[in-house]
C-alpha positions in Angstrom: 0.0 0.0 0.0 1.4 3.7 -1.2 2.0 6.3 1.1 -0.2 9.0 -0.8 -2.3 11.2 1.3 -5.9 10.2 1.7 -8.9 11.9 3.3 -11.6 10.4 5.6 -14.1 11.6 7.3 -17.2 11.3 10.0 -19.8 13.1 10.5 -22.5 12.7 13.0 -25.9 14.3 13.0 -27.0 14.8 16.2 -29.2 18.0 17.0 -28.2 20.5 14.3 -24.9 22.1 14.7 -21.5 21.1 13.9 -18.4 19.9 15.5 -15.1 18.8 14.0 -11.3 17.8 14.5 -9.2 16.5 12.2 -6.5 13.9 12.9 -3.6 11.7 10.9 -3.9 8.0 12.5 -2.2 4.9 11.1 0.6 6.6 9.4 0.4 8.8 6.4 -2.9 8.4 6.8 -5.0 12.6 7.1 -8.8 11.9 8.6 -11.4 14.6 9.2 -14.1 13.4 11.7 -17.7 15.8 12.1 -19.7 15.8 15.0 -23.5 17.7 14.5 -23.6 18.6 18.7 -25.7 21.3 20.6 -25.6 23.8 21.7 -22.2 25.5 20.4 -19.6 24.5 18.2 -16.3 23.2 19.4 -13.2 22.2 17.4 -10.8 20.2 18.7 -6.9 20.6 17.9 -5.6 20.9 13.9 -3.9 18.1 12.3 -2.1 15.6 14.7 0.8 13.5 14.2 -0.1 9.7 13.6 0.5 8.5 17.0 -3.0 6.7 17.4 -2.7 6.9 21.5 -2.8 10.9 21.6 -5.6 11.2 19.1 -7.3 9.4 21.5 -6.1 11.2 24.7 -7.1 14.4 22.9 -11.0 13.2 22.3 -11.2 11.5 25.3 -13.1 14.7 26.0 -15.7 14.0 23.6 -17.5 11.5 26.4 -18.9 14.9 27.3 -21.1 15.6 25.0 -21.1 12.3 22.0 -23.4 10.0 23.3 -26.8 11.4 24.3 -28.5 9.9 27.7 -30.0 6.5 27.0 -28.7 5.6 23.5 -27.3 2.7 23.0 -27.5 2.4 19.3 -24.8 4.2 16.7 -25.7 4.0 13.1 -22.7 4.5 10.4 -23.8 5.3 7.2 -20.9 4.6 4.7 -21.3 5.8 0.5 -20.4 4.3 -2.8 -18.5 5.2 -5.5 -19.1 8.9 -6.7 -17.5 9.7 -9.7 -14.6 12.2 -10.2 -14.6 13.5 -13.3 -11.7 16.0 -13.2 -8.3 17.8 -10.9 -8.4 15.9 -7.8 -11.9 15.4 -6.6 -11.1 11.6 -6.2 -8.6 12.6 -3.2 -11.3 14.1 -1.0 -13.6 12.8 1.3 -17.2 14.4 0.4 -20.1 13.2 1.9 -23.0 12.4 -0.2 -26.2 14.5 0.5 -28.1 11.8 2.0 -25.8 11.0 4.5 -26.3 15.2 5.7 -28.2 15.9 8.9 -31.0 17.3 6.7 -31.6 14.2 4.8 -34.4 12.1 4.8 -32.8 8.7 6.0 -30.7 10.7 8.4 -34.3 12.2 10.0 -35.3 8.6 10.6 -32.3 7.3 11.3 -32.1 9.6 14.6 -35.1 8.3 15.9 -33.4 5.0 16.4 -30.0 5.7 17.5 -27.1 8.3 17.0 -26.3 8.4 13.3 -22.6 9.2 11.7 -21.3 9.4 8.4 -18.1 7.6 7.0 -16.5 9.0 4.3 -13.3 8.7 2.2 -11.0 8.9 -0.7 -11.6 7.1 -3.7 -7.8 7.3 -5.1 -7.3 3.7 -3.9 -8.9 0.2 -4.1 -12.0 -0.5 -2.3 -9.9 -2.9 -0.1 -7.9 0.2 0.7 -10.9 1.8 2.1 -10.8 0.1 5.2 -8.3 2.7 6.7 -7.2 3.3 10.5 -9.4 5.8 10.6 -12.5 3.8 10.6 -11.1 1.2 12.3 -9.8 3.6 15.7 -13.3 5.5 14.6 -15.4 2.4 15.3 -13.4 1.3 18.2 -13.9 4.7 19.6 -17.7 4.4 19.1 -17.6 1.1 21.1 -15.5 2.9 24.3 -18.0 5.6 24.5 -20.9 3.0 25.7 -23.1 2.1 22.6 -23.9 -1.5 22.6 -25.1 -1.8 18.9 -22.7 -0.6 16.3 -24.7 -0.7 13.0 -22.9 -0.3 9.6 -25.1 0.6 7.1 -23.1 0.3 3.8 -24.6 1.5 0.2 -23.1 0.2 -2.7 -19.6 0.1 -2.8 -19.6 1.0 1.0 -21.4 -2.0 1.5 -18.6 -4.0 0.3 -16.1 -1.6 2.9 -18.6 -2.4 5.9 -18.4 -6.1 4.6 -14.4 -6.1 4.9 -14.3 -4.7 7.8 -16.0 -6.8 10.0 -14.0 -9.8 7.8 -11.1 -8.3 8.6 -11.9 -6.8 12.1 -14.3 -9.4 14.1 -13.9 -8.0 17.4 -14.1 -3.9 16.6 -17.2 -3.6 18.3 -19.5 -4.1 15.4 -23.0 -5.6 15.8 -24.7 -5.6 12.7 -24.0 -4.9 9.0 -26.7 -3.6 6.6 -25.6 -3.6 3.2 -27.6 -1.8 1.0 -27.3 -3.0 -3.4 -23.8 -3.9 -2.4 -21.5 -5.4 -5.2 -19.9 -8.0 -3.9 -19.0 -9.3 -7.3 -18.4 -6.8 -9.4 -20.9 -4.6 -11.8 -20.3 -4.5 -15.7 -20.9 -0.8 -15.7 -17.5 -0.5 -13.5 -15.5 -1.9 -16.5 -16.9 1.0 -19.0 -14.4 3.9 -20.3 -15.8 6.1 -17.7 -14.1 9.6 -18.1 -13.1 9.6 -14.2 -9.7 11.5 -13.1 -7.0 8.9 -13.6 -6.8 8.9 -9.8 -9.8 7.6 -9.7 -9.5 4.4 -11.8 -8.0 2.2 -9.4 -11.3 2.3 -7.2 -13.2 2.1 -9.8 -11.1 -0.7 -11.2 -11.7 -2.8 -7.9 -15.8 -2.9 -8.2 -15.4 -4.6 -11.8 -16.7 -8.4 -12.1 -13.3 -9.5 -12.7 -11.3 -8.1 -9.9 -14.1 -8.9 -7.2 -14.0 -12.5 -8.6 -9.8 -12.3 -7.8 -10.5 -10.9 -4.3 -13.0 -13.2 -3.6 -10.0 -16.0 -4.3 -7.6 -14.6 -2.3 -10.3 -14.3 0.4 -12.0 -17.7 0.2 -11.0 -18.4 4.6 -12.9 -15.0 5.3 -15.9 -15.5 7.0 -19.1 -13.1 8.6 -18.7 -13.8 12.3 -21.6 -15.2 13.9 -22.4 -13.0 16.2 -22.5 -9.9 13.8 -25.7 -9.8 12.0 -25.7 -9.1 8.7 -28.4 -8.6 6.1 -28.3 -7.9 2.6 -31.1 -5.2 0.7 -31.1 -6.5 -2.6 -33.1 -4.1 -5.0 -34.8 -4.7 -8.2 -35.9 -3.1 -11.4 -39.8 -3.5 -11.7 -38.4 -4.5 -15.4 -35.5 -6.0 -17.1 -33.6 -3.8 -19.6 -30.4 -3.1 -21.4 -29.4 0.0 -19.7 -27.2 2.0 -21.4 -25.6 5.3 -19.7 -25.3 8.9 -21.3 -22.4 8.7 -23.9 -20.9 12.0 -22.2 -19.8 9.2 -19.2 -17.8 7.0 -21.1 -16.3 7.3 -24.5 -17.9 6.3 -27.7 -21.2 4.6 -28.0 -23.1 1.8 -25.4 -19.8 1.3 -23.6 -21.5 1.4 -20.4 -24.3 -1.1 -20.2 -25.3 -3.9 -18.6 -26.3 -6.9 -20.2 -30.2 -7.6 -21.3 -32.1 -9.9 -19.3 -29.9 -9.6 -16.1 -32.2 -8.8 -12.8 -30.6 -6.1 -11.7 -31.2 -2.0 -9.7 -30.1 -0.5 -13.1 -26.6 -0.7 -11.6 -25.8 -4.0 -9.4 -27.0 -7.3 -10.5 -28.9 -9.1 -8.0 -26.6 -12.4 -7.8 -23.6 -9.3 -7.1 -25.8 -8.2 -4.3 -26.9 -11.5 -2.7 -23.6 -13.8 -3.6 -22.9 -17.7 -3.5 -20.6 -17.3 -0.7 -23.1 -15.1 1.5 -25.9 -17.7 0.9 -23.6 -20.1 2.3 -23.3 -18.5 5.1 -26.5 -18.1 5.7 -26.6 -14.5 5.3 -30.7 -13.3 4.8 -31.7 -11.2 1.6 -34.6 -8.7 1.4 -36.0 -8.0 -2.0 -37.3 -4.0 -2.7 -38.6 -3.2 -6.2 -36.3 0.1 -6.2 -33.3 1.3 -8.4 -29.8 1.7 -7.2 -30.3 5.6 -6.8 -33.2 5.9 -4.9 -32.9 3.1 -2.2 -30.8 5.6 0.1 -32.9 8.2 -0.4 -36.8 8.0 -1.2 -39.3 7.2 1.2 -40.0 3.5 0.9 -36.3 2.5 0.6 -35.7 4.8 3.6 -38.7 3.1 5.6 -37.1 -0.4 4.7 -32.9 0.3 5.6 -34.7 1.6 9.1 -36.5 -1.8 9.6 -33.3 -3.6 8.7 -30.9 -1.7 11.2 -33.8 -1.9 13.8 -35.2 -5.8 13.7 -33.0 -8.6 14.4 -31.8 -10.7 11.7 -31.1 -14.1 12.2 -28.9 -16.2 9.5 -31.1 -18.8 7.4 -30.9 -22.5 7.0 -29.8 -24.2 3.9 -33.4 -24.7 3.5 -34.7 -21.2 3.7 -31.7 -19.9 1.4 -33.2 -22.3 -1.4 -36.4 -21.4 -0.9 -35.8 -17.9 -1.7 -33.6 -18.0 -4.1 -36.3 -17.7 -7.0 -37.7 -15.0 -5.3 -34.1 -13.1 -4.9 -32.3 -14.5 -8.4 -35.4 -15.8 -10.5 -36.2 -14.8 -13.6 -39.7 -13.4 -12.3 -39.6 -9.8 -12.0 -41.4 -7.5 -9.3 -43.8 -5.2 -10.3 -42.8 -1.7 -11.8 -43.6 1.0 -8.7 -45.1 4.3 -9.5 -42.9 7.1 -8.7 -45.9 9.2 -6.6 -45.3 5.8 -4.3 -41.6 6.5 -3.6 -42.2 9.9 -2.8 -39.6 13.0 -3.6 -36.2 11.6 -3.7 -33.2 13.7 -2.3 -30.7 15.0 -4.6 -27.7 14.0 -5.3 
C-alpha cells in the first residue's frame, strides 16, 4: 500500500450544529471526523501527528457531549463510489447528500439511534478503504458505551462495511446492513468512464473481474456469527439493457449492462446476494427500487430503518433455497409508481 495522502471523514448528525477535529492515525494516513452537537460548536486541535494513543487522549473529551442519555445504538452510514470527473476530486472525502443531517434517512435514522457518516477517498482500491481511521473511529464508538454498532453500507460501502467486520471481528460491530452492495463486481465498473486517472483504481476494484480475484484470495474469510448481517437486494420492476449517457464514457453503449440480467439499473442481484453469502446463511430482502433511490426515497428509507432496527437471524440451507427464486429468479417485481416513492433527495 502507497503512502499517498488520503482523506476520511465522520460526521454525525446529532441535534443540528456542527463539531469537527481533524486527525492523521495509522501513518500517512490525514482523517477529518464531524460531529453535529448542541448547543455551540467546538473544534478540537488541527492536524495531529499519527501516533493513534494521543488522538485518543485528545477526544477523550468527547464522552462529554457524544453520546446522548439512553442511547445505545450508533448507526454508520458509509457511501459508494461517486464519480470524479476531473483535478483531484477523487482525493477528497465528500459526503454524499443523504448521508447530511438534513436528509431524509438521516431524519429517521435519529429516531433510532445516534447516526454518523463515513466517508473517504476514492484514489485507492475498495480494499484500501478500510483505513485506521475507521477502524480507531469504530473502536472509539464502542468505548463511548453504545452496545449496537450498526454499519449501514450502500453500494460500494457495503462492500467496505463487509471487509471490515471480515477483517476486524472484534471492533465492536453488531450488525452490517448492506444496501445493493457489489460484492462481485458490476459490468458498468468496466466502462471507459471519463473519471480522473486517480480515480481508476477504485473504480477498477468494483469490476466483475477483480471482485472475482479478491474473492479467491479471500475464500477463509468469513461473517462472524455474532454480527448480524443482512443484505437489501433491490430490483428493477423490469428488465432492460441499460445504457448510460455517452458523455460518461467514450464512444457509444460502452457502459451497459447486459439484457435480461435482474438487476437495480446498476448491481446485478446475484452481485448483491452472492454464492458465498448464501452459504453462510446471510438473509436477503428484495425491494422493487433502483440503485439511486434506495438511500434516499421514502420506501427504501422506511425499509434500511427496519433492517438496522429488527433482528436478523442467519437462514438454514433450507430457507436460502427457498428464496432463491424470489431473490435470483427470472420473475420480475412489479414496476412501482414514482408518486409511491415519494420525492427523492438530490444528489
Amino acid at each position: 500500500m502507497d503512502q499517498r495522502l488520503k482523506r476520511c471523514c465522520v460526521e454525525s448528525t446529532i441535534l443540528g450544529q456542527p463539531f469537527a477535529w481533524e486527525s492523521s492515525i495509522g501513518g500517512n494516513l490525514p482523517c477529518l471526523w464531524y460531529r453535529w452537537c448542541w448547543p455551540d460548536r467546538f473544534r478540537l486541535g488541527s492536524r495531529l501527528n499519527a501516533d493513534s494513543s494521543k488522538w485518543h487522549q485528545k477526544n477523550a473529551m468527547l464522552r462529554r457531549f457524544i453520546v446522548r442519555a439512553n442511547v445505545k445504538r450508533s448507526i454508520v452510514l458509509i457511501h459508494g463510489f461517486r464519480p470524479a470527473f476531473w483535478g483531484d476530486r477523487a482525493k477528497k472525502a465528500t459526503l454524499y447528500s443523504w448521508q447530511r443531517n438534513d436528509s431524509s434517512l438521516v431524519r429517521c435514522l435519529q429516531e433510532k439511534g445516534d447516526v454518523y457518516a463515513y466517508c473517504y477517498a476514492q484514489d485507492v482500491t475498495v480494499e484500501e478503504c478500510v483505513t485506521p481511521c475507521l477502524v480507531n473511529g469504530v473502536r472509539q464508538l464502542k468505548k463511548l458505551g453504545y452496545t449496537e454498532i450498526v454499519l449501514v453500507g450502500h453500494s460500494a460501502g457495503g462492500l467496505i462495511a463487509r471487509l471490515f467486520v471480515e477483517d476486524y471481528p472484534q471492533s465492536g460491530v453488531t450488525k452490517v446492513v448492506q444496501v445493493s452492495a457489489p460484492n462481485r463486481g458490476t459490468q458498468l465498473a468496466g466502462g471507459k468512464w471519463m473519471v480522473a486517472d486517480s480515480q481508476k483504481p477504485f473504480l477498477r476494484s468494483l469490476t466483475e473481474e477483480y471482485r472475482h480475484a479478491v474473492q479467491k484470495r479471500r475464500e477463509g474469510k468469513r461473517i462472524p456469527q455474532h454480527i448480524q448481517f443482512v443484505c437489501l437486494v433491490g430490483v428493477l420492476g423490469v428488465s432492460v439493457d441499460l445504457t448510460l449517457p455517452t458523455w460518461l464514457g467514450k464512444g457509444e453503449r460502452t457502459l451497459s449492462l447486459r439484457a435480461g440480467v435482474r438487476s437495480d439499473g446498476v448491481v446485478p442481484c446475484h452481485s448483491q446476494w452472492p454464492a458465498e453469502l448464501q452459504a453462510q446463511g446471510i438473509p436477503a430482502v428484495v425491494l422493487d427500487i433502483d440503485h439511486y433511490r434506495v438511500v434516499r426515497t421514502r420506501r427504501g428509507i422506511e425499509r434500511i430503518v427496519d433492517l438496522v432496527c429488527s433482528p436478523q437471524q442467519r437462514w438454514s440451507a433450507r430457507r436460502v433455497a427457498a428464496e432463491l427464486p424470489a431473490v435470483l429468479g427470472t420473475k420480475t417485481l412489479p414496476a412501482t409508481s414514482s408518486n409511491q416513492d415519494g420525492k427523492a433527495d438530490n444528489n
